[in-house]
C-alpha positions as CSV (number, residue, x, y, z in Angstrom):
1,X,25.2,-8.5,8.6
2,X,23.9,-11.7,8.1
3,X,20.4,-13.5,8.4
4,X,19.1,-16.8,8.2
5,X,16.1,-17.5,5.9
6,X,14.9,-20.8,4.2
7,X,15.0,-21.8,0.7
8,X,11.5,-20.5,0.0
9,X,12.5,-17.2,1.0
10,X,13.3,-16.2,-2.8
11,X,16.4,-13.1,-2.9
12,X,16.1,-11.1,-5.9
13,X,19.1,-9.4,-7.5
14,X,18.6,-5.5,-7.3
15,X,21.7,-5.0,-8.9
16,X,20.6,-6.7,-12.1
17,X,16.3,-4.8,-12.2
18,X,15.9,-6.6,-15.3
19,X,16.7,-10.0,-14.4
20,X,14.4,-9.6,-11.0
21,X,11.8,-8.5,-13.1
22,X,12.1,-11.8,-14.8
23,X,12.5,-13.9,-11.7
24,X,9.6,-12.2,-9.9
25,X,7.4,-12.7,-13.0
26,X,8.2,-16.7,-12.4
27,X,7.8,-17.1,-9.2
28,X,4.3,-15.3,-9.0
29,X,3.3,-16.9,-12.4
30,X,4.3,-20.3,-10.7
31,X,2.1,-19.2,-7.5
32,X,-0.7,-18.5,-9.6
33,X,-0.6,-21.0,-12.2
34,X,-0.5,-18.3,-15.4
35,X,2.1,-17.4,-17.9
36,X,5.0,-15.2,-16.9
37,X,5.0,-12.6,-19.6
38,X,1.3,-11.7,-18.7
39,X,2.7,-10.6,-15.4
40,X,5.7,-8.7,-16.3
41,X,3.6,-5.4,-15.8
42,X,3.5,-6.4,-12.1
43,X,6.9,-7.7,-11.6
44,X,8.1,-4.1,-12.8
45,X,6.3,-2.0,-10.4
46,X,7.5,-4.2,-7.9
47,X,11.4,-3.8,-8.4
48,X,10.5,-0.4,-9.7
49,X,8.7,0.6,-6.2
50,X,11.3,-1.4,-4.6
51,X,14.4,0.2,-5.6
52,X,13.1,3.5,-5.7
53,X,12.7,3.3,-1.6
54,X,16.7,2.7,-1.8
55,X,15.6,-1.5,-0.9
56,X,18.7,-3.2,-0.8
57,X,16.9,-6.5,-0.5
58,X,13.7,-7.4,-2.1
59,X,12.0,-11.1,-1.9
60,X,9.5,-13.4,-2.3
61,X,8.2,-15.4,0.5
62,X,6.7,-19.1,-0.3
63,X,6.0,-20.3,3.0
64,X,4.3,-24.1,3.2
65,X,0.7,-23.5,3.8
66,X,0.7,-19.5,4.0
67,X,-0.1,-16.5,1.5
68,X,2.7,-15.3,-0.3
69,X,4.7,-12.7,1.3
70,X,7.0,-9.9,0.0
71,X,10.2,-9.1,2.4
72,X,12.2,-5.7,1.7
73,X,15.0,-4.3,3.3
74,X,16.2,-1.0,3.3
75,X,19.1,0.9,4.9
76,X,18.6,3.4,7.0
77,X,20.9,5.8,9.2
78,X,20.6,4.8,13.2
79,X,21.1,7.4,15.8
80,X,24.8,6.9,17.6
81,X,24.9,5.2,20.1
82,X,22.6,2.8,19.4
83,X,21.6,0.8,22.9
84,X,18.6,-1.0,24.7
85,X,17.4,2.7,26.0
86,X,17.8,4.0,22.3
87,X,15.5,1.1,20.9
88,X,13.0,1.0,23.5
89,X,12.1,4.7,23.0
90,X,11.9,4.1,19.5
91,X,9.4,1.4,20.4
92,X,7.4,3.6,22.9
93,X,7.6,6.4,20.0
94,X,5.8,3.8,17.2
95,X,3.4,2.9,19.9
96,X,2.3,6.0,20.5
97,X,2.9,8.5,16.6
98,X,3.0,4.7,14.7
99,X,-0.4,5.0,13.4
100,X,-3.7,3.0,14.1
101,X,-2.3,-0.2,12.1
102,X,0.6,-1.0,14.8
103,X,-1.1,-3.7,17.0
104,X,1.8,-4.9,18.8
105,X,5.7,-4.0,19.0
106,X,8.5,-5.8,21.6
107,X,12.7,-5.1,21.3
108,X,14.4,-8.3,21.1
109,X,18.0,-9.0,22.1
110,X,20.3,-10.2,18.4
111,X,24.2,-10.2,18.0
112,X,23.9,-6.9,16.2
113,X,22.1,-5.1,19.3
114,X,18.8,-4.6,20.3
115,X,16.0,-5.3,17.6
116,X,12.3,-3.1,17.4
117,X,10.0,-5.0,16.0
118,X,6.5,-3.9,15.0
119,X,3.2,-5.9,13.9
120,X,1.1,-3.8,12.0
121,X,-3.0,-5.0,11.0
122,X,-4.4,-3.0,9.2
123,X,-7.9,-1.8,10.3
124,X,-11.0,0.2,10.0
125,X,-9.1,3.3,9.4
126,X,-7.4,1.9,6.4
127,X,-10.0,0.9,4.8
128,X,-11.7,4.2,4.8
129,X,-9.1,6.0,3.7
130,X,-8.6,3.2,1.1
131,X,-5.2,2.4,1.9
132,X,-3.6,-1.0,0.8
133,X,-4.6,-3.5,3.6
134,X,-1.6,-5.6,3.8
135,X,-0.4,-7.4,7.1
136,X,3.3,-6.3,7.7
137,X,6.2,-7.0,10.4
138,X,8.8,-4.5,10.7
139,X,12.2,-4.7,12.2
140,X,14.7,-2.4,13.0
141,X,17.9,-4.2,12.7
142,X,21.0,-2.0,13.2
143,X,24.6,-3.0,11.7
144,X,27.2,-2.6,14.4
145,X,29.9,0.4,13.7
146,X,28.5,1.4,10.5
147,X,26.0,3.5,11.3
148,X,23.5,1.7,9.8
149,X,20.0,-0.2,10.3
150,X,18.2,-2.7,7.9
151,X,14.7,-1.9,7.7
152,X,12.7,-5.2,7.6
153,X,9.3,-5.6,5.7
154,X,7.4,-8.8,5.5
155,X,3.8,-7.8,4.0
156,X,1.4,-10.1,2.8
157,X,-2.6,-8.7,1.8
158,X,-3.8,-11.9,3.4
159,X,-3.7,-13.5,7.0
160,X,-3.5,-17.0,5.5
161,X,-0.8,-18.7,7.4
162,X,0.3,-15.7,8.9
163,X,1.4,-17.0,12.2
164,X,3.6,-19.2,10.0
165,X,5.0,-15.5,8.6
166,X,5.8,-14.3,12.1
167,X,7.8,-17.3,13.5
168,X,9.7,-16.7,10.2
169,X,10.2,-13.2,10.5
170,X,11.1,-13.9,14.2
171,X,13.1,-16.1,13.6
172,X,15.3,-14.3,10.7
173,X,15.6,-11.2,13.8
174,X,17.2,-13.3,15.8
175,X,19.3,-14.6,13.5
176,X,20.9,-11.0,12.4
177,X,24.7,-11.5,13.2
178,X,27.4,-8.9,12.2
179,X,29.9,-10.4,9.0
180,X,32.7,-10.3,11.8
181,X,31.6,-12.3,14.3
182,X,30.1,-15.1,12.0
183,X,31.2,-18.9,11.0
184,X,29.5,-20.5,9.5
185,X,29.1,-24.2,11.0
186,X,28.2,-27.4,8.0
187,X,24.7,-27.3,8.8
188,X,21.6,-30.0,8.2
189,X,20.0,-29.7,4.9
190,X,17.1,-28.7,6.5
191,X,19.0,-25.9,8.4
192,X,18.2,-22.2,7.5
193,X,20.8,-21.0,4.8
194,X,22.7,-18.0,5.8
195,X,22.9,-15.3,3.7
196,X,25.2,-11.4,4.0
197,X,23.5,-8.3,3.3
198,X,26.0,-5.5,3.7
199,X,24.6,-1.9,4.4
């Protein structure tokens, strides 16, 4: 499939660990104004954590004016038959087993299908339990005769600019086309870049 993100959505290269090690040590070094090698540590769990989920996309988000973000995406199997009845009991079933965190969650119409989306805040119940408080938008993205979904993260541990996350992530959702029924127009500079993520 493919999405649109802008530049300052930063890909990292799962299929070469050490070399997004490297590159995520940069960019959060940049972010924070420190040396690169003092964050390796961090970089590594990342990837690490990353790839260990089976993340078939891992980046870092840069948004003008917003806390920085990760995005991961990970391949999932979807239920045949995969239709705007199928995702909207999904939806009704994070709703209602999704946990305290999911706030709000809508099904949005893409060229690959019908898209769940969740918005998850965390809460008073995370914190006494101590989990991570991270905001996060999830999306269900299928892949059209493959059998497969793209799992979309964005989490960021602070609402800084967060609205400014969730037109992003919105707008990458809509964007999800399959590689079949995609050309690629010459586009503005400022134009989203479209990148292929295959499942």
């Amino acid at each position: 499939m493919r999405l649109a993100m802008p530049d300052w959505v930063h890909r990292l290269p799962l299929d070469r660990p050490d070399l997004a090690v490297r590159e995520y040590a940069e960019i959060v070094a940049a972010l924070r104004d420190a040396p690169a090698i003092d964050l390796e540590g961090l970089a590594t769990e990342a990837v690490e954590t990353a790839l260990d989920a089976g993340a078939v996309l891992l980046a870092v988000v840069t948004a003008p004016d917003a806390a920085p973000a990760v995005l991961t995406g990970i391949a999932l199997d979807v239920p045949p038959g995969w239709d705007g009845d199928t995702a909207e009991t999904l939806r009704d079933s994070m709703e209602d087993v999704g946990g305290p965190d999911v706030r709000e969650t809508v099904v949005l119409d893409t060229g690959c299908g019908p898209v769940v989306v969740a918005q998850r805040v965390p809460g008073v119940e995370q914190a006494r339990s101590r989990r991570p408080l991270a905001l996060q938008l999830q999306a269900f993205v299928p892949d059209p005769d493959t059998g497969r979904t793209l799992l979309l993260t964005l989490a960021s541990p602070s609402s800084r600019g967060w609205l400014s996350h969730q037109l992003l992530f919105g707008q990458m959702v809509a964007s999800a086309t399959p590689d079949q029924q995609v050309t690629v127009p010459d586009a503005p500079e400022e134009s989203f870049e479209t990148h292929t993520y295959r499942l």
